[in-house]
N, C-alpha and C positions, 0 to 999 in steps of 0.2 A: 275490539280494542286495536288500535292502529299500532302496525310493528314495521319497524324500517332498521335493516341488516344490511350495513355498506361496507364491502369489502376491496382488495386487488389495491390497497395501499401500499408503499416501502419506498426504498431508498435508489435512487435513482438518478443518473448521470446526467448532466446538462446536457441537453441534445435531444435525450432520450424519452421514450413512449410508458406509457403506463394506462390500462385500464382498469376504470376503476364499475362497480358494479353496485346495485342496490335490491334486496328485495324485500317486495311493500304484501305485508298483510292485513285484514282487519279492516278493507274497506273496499267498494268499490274502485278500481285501481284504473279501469280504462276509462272512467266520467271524468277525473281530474287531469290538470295542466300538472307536469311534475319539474323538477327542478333540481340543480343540482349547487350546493353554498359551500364555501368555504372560509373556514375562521384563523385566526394568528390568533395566540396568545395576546391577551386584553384587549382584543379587539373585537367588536360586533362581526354578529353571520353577516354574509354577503353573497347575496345571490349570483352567480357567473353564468349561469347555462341553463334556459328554462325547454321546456316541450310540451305544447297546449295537444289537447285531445284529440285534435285534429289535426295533429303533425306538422307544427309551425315550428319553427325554433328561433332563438334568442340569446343573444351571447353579448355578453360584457366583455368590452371594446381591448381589456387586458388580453384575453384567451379568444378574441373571434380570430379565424383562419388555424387554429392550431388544436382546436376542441370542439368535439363530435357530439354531440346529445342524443340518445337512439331510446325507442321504450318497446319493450313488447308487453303488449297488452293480454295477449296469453298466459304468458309466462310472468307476469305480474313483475318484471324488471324494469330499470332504468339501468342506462349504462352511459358511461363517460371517456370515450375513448381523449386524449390530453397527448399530444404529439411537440416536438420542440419545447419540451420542460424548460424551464430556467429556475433560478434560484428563488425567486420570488413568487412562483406556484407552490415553495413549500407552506402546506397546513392542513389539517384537517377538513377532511371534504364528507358534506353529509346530504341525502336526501331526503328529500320531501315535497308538498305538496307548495307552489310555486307559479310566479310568471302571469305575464296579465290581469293583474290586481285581487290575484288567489295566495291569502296567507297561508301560512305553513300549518300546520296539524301541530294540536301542543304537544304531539311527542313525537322525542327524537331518535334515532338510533344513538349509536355510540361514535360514527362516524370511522374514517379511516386515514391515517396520517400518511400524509406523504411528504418527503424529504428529497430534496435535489441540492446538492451541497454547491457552495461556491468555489 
């Protein structure tokens, strides 16, 4: 059973860094492209920040230059380093499986909110 635990959310100053972390059990973790999505209130997931198996990365044009994608394939993490916050990186950010025409695993974590006030 696939389990995805995304953490290193909170509130956080315009300017400012925040990593955020994920870790994936219940499947093999270093075969897939992994990804990192974030949602608004009544809005669809959206994907920002993917990383294929082979260590390619990918970033939506909002977050490229300011957002780091990294995986250890050991340690069965994903990690989202997010530098120069603005106001409009506030939302709930989750992982999963992602990126070069790899849909997501139907399950989700809980995801992890993050807030940059205006």
């Amino acid at each position: 059973q696939v389990q995805l635990v995304e953490s290193g959310g909170g509130l956080v100053q315009p300017g400012g860094s925040l990593n955020l972390s994920c870790a994936a059990s219940g499947m093999g973790f270093s075969l897939y492209n992994w990804g990192w999505y974030r949602q608004a209130p009544g809005k669809q997931r959206e994907l920002v920040a993917s990383m294929s198996a082979s260590e390619l990365r990918n970033y939506d044009d909002s977050v490229k230059g300011r957002f780091t994608i990294s995986r250890d394939d050991d340690k069965r993490m994903l990690e989202l380093q997010r530098n120069s916050l603005k106001p409009e990186d506030t939302d709930v950010y989750y992982c999963n499986r992602g990126g070069w025409g790899a849909s997501a695993f139907g399950s989700w974590g809980q995801g992890t909110q993050v807030t940059i006030p205006s």
